[in-house]
C-alpha beads as a LAMMPS data file, in Angstrom:
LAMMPS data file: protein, C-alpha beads

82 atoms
81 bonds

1 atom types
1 bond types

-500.0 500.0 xlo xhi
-500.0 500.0 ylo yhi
-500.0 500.0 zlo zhi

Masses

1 110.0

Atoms # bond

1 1 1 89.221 -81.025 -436.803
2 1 1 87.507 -84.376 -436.268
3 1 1 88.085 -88.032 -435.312
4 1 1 86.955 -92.063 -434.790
5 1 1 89.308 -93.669 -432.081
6 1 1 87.676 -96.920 -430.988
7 1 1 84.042 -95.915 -432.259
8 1 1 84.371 -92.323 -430.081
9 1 1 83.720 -89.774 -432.086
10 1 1 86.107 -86.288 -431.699
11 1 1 85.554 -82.686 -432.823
12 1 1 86.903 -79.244 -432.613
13 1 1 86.286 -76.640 -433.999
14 1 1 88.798 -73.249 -434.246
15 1 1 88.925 -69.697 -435.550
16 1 1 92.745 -69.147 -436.190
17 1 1 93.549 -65.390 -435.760
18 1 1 93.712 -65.083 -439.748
19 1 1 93.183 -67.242 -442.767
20 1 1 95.707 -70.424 -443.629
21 1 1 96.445 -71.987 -446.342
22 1 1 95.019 -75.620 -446.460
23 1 1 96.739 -76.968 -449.005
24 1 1 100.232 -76.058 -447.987
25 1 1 99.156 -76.467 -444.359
26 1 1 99.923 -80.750 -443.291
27 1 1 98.790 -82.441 -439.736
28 1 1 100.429 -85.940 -438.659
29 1 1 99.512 -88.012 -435.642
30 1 1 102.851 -88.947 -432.781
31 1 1 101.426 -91.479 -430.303
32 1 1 98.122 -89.936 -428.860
33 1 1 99.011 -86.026 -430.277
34 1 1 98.046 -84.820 -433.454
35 1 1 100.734 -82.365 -434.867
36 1 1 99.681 -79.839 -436.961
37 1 1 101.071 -77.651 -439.281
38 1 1 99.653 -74.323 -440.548
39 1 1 100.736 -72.049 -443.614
40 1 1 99.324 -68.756 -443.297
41 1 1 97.632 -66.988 -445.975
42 1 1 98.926 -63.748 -445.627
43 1 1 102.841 -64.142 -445.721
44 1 1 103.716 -60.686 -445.668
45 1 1 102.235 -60.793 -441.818
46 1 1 105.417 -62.240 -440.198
47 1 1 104.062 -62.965 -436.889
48 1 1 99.927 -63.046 -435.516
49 1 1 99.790 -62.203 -431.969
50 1 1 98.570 -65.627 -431.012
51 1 1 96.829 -68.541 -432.560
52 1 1 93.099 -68.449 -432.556
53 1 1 91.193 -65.253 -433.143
54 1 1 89.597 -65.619 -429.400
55 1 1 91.706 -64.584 -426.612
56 1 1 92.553 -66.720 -423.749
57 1 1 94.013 -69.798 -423.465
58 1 1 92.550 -73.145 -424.759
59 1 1 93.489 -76.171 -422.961
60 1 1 93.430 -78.355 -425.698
61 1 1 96.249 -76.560 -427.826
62 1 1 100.212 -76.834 -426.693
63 1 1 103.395 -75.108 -427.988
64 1 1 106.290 -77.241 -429.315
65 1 1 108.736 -75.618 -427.873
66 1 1 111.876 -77.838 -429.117
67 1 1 110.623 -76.199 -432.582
68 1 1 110.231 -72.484 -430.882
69 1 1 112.072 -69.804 -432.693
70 1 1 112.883 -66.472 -431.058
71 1 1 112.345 -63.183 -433.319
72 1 1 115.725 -62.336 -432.008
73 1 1 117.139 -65.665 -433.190
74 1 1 115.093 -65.756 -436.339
75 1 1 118.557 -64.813 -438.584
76 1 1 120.214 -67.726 -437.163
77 1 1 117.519 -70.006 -438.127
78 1 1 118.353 -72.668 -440.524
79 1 1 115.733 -73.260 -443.771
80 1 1 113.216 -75.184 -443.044
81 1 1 112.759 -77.773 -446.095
82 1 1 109.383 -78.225 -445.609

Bonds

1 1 1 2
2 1 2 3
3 1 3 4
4 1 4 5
5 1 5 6
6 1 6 7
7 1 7 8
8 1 8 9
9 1 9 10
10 1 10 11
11 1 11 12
12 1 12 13
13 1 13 14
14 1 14 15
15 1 15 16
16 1 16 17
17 1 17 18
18 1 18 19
19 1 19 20
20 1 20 21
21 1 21 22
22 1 22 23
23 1 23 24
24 1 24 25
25 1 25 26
26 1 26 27
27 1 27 28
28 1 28 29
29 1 29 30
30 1 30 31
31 1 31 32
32 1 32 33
33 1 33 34
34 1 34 35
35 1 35 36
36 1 36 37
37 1 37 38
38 1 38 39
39 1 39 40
40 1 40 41
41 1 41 42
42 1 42 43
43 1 43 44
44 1 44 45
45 1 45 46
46 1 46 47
47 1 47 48
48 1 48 49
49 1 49 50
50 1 50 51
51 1 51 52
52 1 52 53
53 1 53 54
54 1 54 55
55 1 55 56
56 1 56 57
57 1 57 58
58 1 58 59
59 1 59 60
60 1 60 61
61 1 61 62
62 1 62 63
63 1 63 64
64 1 64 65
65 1 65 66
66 1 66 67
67 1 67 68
68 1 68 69
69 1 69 70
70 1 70 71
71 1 71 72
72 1 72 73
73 1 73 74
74 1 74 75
75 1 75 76
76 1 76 77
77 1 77 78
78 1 78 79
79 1 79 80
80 1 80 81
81 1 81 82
């Protein structure tokens, strides 16, 4: 990921745990967060472990938890439309 805001320039880079899908993967912008949107490659895998391939946490990435689904809850889940 990189960016311009006001002649900064921004990078980061990111090894996801496995391979996404760019195309079908979209990233939007609310305010001063960038939301993004991954498709994973491999959609047979239901669930990776965590995010990025490195464990640990990174400061710089933050859950959404008002979109958080629970395995457990996962039947109950309405379709997402896209």
């Amino acid at each position: 990921f990189s960016g311009v805001s006001h002649e900064q320039h921004y990078k980061m880079d990111l090894e996801f745990f496995a391979e996404i899908v760019k195309a079908e993967s979209a990233w939007n912008t609310k305010g001063r967060h960038i939301i993004v949107s991954l498709s994973k490659k491999d959609k047979d895998q239901e669930y990776w472990p965590r995010l990025l391939k490195a464990t640990g946490k990174n400061l710089k990435i933050q859950v959404d938890w008002s979109k958080w689904i629970d395995e457990d809850d996962l039947a109950d889940a309405p379709e997402d439309d896209g």
